[in-house]
TIKOL-469151 format. One record per residue (C-alpha): x, y, z; residue number from 0; residue in one letter. Coordinates in nm, 4 decimals. Example, Ala and Ser with C-alpha at 12.3 -4.5 7.8 and 13.67 -1.06 7.14 Angstrom:
2
{atom {1.2300,-0.4500,0.7800},0,"A"}
{atom {1.3670,-0.1060,0.7140},1,"S"}
This chain:
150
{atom {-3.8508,0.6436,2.6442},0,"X"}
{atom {-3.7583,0.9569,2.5329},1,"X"}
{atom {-3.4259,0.9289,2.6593},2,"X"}
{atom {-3.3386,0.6047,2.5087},3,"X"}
{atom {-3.4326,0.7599,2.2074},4,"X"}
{atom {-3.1841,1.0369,2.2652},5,"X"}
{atom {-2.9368,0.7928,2.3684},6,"X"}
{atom {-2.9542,0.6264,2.0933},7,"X"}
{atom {-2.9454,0.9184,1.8339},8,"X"}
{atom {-2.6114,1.0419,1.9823},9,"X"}
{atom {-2.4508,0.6958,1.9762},10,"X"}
{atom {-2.5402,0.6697,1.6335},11,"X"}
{atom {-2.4040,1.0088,1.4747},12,"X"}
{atom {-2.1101,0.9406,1.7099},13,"X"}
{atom {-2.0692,0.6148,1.4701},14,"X"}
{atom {-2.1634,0.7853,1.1700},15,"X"}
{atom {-1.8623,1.0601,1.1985},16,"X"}
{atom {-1.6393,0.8748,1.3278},17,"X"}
{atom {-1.7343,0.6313,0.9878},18,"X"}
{atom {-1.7242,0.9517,0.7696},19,"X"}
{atom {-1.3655,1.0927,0.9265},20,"X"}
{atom {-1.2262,0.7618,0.8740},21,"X"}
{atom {-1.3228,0.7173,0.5230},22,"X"}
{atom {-1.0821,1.0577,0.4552},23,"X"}
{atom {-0.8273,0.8992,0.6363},24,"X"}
{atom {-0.5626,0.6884,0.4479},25,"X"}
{atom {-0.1936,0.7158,0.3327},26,"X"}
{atom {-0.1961,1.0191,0.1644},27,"X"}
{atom {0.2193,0.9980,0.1539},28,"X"}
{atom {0.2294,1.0623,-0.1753},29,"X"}
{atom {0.3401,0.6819,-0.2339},30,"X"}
{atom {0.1517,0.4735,-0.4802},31,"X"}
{atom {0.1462,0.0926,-0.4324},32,"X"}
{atom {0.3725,-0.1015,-0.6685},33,"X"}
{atom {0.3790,-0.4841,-0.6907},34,"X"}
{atom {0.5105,-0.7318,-0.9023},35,"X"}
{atom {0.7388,-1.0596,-0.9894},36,"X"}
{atom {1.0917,-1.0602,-0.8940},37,"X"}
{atom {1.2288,-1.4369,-1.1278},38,"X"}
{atom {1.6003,-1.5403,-1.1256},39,"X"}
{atom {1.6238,-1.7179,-1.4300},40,"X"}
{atom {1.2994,-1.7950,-1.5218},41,"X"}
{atom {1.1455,-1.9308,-1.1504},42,"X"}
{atom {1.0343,-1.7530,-0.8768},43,"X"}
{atom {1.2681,-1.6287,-0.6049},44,"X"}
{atom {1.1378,-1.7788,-0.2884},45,"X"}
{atom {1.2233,-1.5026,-0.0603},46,"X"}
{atom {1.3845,-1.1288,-0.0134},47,"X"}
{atom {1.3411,-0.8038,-0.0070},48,"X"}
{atom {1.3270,-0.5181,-0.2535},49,"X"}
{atom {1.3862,-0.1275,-0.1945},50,"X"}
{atom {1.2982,0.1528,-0.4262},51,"X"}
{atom {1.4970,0.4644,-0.3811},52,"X"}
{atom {1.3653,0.7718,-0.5631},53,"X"}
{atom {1.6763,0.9167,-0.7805},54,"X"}
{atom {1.6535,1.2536,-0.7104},55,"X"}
{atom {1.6454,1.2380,-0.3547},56,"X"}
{atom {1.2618,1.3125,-0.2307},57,"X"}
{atom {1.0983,1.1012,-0.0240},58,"X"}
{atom {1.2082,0.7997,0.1186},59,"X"}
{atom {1.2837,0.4571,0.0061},60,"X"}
{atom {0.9896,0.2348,-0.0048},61,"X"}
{atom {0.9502,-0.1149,-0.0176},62,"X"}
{atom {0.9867,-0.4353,0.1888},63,"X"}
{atom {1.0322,-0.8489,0.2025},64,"X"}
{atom {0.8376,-1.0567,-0.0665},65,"X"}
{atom {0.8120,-1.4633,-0.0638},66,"X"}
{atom {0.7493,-1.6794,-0.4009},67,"X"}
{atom {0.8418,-1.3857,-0.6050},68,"X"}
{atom {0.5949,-1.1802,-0.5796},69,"X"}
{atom {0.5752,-0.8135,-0.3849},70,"X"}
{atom {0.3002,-0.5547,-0.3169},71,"X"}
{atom {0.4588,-0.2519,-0.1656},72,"X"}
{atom {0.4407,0.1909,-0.1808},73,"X"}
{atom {0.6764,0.3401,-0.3528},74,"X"}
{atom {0.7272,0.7312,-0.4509},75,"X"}
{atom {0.6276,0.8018,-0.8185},76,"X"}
{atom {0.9177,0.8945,-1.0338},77,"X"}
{atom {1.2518,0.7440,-1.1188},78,"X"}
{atom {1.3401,0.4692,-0.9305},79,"X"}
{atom {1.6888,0.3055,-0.7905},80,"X"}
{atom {1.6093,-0.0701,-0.7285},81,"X"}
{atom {1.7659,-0.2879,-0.5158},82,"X"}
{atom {1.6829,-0.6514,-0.4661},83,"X"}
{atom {1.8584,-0.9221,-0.2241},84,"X"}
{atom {1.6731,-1.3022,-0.2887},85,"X"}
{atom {1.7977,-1.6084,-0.0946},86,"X"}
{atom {1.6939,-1.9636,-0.0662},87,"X"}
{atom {1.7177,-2.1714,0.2421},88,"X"}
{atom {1.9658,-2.4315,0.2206},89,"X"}
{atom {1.9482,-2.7666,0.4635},90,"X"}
{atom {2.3039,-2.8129,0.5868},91,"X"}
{atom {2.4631,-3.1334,0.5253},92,"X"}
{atom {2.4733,-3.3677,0.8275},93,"X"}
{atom {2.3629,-3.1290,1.0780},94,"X"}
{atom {2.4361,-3.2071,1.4604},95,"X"}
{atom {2.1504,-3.3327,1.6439},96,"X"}
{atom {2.1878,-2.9687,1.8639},97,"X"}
{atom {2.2142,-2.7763,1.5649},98,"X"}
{atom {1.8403,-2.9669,1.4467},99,"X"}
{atom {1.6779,-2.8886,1.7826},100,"X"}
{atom {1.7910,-2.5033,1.7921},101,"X"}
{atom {1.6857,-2.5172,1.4018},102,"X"}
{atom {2.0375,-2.4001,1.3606},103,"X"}
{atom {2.0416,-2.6595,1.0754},104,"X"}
{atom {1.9051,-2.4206,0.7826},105,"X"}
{atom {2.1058,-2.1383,0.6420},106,"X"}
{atom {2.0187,-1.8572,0.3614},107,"X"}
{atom {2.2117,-1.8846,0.0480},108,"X"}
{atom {2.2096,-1.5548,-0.1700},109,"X"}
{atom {2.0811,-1.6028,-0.4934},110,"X"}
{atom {2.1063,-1.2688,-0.6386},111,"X"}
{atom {2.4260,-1.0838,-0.8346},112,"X"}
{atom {2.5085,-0.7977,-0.6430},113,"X"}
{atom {2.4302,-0.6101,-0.9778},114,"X"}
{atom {2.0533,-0.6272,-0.8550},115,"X"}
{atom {2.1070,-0.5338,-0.5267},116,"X"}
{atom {2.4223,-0.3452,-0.3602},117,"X"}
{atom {2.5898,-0.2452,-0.6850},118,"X"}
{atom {2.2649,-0.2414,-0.8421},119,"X"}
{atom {2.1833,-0.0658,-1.1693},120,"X"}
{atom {1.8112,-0.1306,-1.1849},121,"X"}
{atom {1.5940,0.1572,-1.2826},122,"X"}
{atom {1.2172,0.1942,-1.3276},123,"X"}
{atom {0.9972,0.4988,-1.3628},124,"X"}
{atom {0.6782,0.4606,-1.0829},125,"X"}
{atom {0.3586,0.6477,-1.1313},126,"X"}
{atom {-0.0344,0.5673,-1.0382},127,"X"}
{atom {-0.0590,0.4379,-1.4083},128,"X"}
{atom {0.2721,0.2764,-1.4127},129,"X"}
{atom {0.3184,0.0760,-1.1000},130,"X"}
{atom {0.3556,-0.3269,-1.1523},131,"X"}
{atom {0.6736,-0.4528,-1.2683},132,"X"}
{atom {0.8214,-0.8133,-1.3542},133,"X"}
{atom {1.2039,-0.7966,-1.2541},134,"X"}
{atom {1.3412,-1.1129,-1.4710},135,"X"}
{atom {1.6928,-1.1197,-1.3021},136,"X"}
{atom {1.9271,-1.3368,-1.4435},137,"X"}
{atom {2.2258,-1.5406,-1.2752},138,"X"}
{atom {2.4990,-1.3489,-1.5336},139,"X"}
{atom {2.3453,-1.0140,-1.3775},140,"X"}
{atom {2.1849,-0.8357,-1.7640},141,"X"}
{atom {1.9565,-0.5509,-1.6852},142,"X"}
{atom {1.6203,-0.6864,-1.8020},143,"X"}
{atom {1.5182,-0.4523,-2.1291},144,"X"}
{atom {1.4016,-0.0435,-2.0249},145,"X"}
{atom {1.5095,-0.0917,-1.6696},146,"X"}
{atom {1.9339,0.0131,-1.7305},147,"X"}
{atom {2.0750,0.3541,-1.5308},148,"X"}
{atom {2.0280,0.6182,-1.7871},149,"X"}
């Protein structure tokens, strides 16, 4: 009996640390989580990805794909390069019947200027208290108001 007991003791502190060392553990990167709406003139963009690039150099780009316009991502705090690539899928007229079976019959049409994404001038400052952002693109490519390149 005594030895169950004992058994039992161990196999419990054994859970109880390894419950206490994991409750210090987490991503402690530096990043902070940053989320947000990414619109193209006024509706959601259905699908992409977005990349924030800290200005001066430290750390490493963050980010990754979104769907419906909306993203929840880490970032590094500071100021922020953003890029942003959006597509739609497109049904191709009259596919071939081998093109429908191989679902070769969809492509992605880009749906974002190139001022958003590879020449993009998009700038935000990230930080714990500062970390959602609405990006309300716009087909003729304007910065949306206090996110411009300084």
């Amino acid at each position: 009996m005594f030895k169950n007991f004992t058994t039992r003791m161990c196999q419990t502190l054994a859970v109880l640390a390894l419950a206490i060392g994991l409750a210090g553990c987490g991503p402690d990167d530096g990043m902070v989580g940053v989320s947000g709406t990414i619109t193209m003139d006024g509706k959601p963009v259905p699908e992409g990805s977005i990349t924030f690039t800290p200005v001066d150099g430290k750390g490493r780009p963050g980010g990754g794909a979104f769907e419906n316009g909306s993203f929840s991502t880490r970032a590094f705090p500071g100021e922020t390069a953003v890029q942003i690539h959006g597509h739609e899928i497109i049904q191709l007229p009259n596919p071939t019947q081998e093109q429908v079976e191989r679902g070769l019959d969809t492509e992605r049409k880009s749906i974002v200027p190139g001022v958003y994404n590879n020449a993009s001038k998009l700038r935000i400052d990230i930080s714990p208290e500062n970390n959602t952002f609405d990006f309300d693109l716009t087909s003729d490519g304007k910065i949306p108001e206090g996110m411009a390149a300084k």
